[in-house]
VOFISE-691736 format. One line per 5 residues: number of its first residue (from 1); for each residue x, y, z of C-alpha. Coordinates in steps of 0.1 Angstrom, whole numbers, plus 2048, in hexadecimal, padded with zeros to 3 digits. Each point is the difference from the previous one (the first is absolute). Layout:
N
NUM) X/Y/Z | ...
***
This chain:
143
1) 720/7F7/80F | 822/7FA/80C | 81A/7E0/7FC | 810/7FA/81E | 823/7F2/7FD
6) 818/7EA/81B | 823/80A/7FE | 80B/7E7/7E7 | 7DE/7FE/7EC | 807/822/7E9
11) 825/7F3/7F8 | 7F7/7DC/7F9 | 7E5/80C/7E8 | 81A/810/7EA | 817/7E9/805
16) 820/815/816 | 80A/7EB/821 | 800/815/822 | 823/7F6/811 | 7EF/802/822
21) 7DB/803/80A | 804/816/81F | 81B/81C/7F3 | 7FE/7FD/7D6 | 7F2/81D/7F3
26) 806/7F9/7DB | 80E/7E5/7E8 | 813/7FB/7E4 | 7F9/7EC/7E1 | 823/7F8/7EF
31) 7F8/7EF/7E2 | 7ED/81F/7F8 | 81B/81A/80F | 7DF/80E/811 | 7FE/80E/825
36) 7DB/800/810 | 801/817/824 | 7E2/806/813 | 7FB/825/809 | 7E5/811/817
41) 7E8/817/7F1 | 809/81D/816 | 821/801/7F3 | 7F4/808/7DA | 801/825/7F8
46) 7F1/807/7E2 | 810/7E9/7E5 | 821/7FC/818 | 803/7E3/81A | 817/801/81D
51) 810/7DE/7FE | 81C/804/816 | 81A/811/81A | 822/7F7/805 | 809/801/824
56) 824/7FB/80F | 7FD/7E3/816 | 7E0/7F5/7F6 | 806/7D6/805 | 7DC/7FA/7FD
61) 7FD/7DD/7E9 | 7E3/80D/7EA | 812/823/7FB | 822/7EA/7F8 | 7EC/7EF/7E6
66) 7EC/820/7EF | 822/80E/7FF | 80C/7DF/7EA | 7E1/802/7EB | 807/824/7F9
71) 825/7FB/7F4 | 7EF/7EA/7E3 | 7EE/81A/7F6 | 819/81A/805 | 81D/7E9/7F3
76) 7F7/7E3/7EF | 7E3/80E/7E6 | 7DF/7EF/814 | 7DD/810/7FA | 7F3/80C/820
81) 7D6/7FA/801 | 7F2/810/821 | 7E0/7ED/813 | 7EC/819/813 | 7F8/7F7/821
86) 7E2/816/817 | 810/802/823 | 7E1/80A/80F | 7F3/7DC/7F4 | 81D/7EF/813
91) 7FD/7E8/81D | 824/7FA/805 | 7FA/7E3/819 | 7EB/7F1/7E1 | 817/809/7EA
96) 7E7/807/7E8 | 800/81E/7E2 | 7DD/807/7F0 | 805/80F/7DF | 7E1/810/7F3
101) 7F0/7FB/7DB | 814/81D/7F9 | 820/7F0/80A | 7FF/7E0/7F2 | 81C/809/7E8
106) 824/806/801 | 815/820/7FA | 81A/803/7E7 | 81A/818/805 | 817/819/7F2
111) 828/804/80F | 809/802/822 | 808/821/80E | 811/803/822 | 7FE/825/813
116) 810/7FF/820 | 802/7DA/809 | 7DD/7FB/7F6 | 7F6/7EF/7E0 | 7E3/80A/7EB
121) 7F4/7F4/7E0 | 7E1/80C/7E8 | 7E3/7E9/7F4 | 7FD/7FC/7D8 | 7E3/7EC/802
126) 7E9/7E4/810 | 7FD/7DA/7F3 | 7E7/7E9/80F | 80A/7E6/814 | 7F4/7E8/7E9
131) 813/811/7E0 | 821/802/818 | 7F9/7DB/80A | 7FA/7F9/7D9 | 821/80F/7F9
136) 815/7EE/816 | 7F4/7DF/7F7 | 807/800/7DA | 81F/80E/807 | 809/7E0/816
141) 7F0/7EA/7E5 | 817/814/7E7 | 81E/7FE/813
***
């Protein structure tokens, strides 16, 4: 069975606000220095996900802001947590991801490594959205 999610409906369970609906890609929690980025499926290789590619000239708003949200992690010691998103499941005019039972968690990651403008990083482990949900609220009711 799979749990079809809107846009928004995967960040507002866990608590990280999308900037935009139409171009966001990811989010940032700062009270928890956390970065949450959606990546496709395809782009996972084993236990290393293509997150990224630097392009000269590249204005585009969403890769403006996953350029942003990388510099926290890169810069500014934020956790980066990677939600795995099937492309082939995508109806882009719906804006809809389905994530199956298997994906209803949340990556956590190791360092970013960058290899010719592109930036990779390497899964550690999974946490279920609940658990990651969990997590963020008793750190807001701690905080």
């Amino acid at each position: 069975m799979a749990i079809t999610y809107n846009n928004t409906d995967l960040f507002k369970f866990v608590g990280f606000p999308l900037v935009n609906l139409n171009w966001s890609w990811g989010a940032v929690n700062h009270v928890k220095k956390q970065v949450l980025l959606r990546c496709w499926d395809i782009e996972i290789q084993k236990k290393s996900v293509y997150i990224f590619e630097a392009i000269d000239g590249d204005e585009r708003l969403g890769q403006n802001e996953r350029k942003k949200q990388l510099n926290f992690v890169l810069n500014d010691g934020y956790k980066l947590f990677i939600a795995i998103i099937d492309k082939d499941k995508v109806k882009s005019t719906e804006a809809k991801w389905v994530i199956k039972n298997t994906r209803q968690f949340v990556m956590s990651t190791d360092k970013i490594s960058i290899e010719n403008g592109k930036f990779y990083t390497n899964i550690i482990d999974r946490i279920s959205l609940r658990e990651f949900k969990k997590q963020t609220e008793s750190q807001h009711s701690t905080s």
